[in-house]
C-alpha positions as CSV (number, residue, x, y, z in Angstrom):
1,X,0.0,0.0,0.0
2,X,3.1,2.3,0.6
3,X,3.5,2.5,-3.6
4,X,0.4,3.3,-4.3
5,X,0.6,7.5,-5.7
6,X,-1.5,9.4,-3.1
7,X,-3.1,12.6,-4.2
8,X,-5.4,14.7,-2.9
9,X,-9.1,13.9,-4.0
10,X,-11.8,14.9,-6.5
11,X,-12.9,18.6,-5.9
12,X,-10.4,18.6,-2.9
13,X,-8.7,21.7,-2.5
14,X,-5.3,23.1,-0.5
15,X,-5.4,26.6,-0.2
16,X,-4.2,29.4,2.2
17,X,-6.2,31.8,3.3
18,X,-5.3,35.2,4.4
19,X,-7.5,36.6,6.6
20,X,-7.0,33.4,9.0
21,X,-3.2,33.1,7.7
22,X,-3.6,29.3,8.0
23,X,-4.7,26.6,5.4
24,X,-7.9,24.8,4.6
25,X,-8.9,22.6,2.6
26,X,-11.9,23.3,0.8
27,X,-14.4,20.1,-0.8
28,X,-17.4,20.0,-2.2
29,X,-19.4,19.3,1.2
30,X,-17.0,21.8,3.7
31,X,-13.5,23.0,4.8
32,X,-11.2,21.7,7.3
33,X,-8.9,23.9,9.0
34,X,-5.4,22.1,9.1
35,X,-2.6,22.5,11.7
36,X,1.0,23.6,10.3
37,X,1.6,19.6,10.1
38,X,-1.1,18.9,8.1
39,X,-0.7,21.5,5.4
40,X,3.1,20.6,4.7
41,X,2.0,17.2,4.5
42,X,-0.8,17.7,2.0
43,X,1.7,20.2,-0.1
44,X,3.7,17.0,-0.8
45,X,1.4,15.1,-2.3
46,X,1.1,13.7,-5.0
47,X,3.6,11.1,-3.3
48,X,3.5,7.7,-2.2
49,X,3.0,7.0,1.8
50,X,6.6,5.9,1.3
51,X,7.8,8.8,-0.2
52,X,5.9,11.2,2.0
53,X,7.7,9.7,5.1
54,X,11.4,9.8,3.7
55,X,10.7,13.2,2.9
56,X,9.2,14.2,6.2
57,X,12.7,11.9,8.0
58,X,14.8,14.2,5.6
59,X,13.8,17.4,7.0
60,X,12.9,16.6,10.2
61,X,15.3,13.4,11.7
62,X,13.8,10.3,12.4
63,X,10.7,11.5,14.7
64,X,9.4,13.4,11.9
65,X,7.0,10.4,10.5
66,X,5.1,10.3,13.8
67,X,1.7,10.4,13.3
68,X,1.7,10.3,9.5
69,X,0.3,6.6,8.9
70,X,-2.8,7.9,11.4
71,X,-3.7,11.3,9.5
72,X,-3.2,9.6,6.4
73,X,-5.5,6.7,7.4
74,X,-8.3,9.7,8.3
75,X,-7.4,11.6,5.0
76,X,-8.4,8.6,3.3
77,X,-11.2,7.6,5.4
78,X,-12.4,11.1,4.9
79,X,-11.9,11.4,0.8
80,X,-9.6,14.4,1.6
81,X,-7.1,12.3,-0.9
82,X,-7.1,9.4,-3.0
């Protein structure tokens, strides 16, 4: 499952907003608010689970996976990606 291409999903949408000075990401039925975490993670896709993690080890050592598998899981549970 770590190979699969994640993306984010149909009519899903990362965007900044100003007024707040924080992301959202907008979808057909809402918005979420995200946390700083969330929003660098979602700017990386499309990537694999994989690749997201080796990416986030890279900049951050090796603590800075924790938690992805877990908002990934919700992210997909949710259709906020594919």
């Amino acid at each position: 499952m770590s190979s699969l291409l994640l993306r984010l999903g149909r009519g899903v949408r990362l965007q900044f907003e100003t007024s707040t000075r924080s992301h959202v990401l907008l979808f057909p039925e809402g918005c979420v608010d995200l946390n700083e975490s969330a929003a660098s993670l979602l700017s990386l896709l499309p990537s694999t689970r994989s690749g997201l993690k080796q990416t986030l080890r890279e900049r951050h050592g090796p603590r800075g996976e924790e938690g992805v598998d877990d908002f990934l899981d919700q992210a997909l549970s949710s259709k906020w990606i594919r």
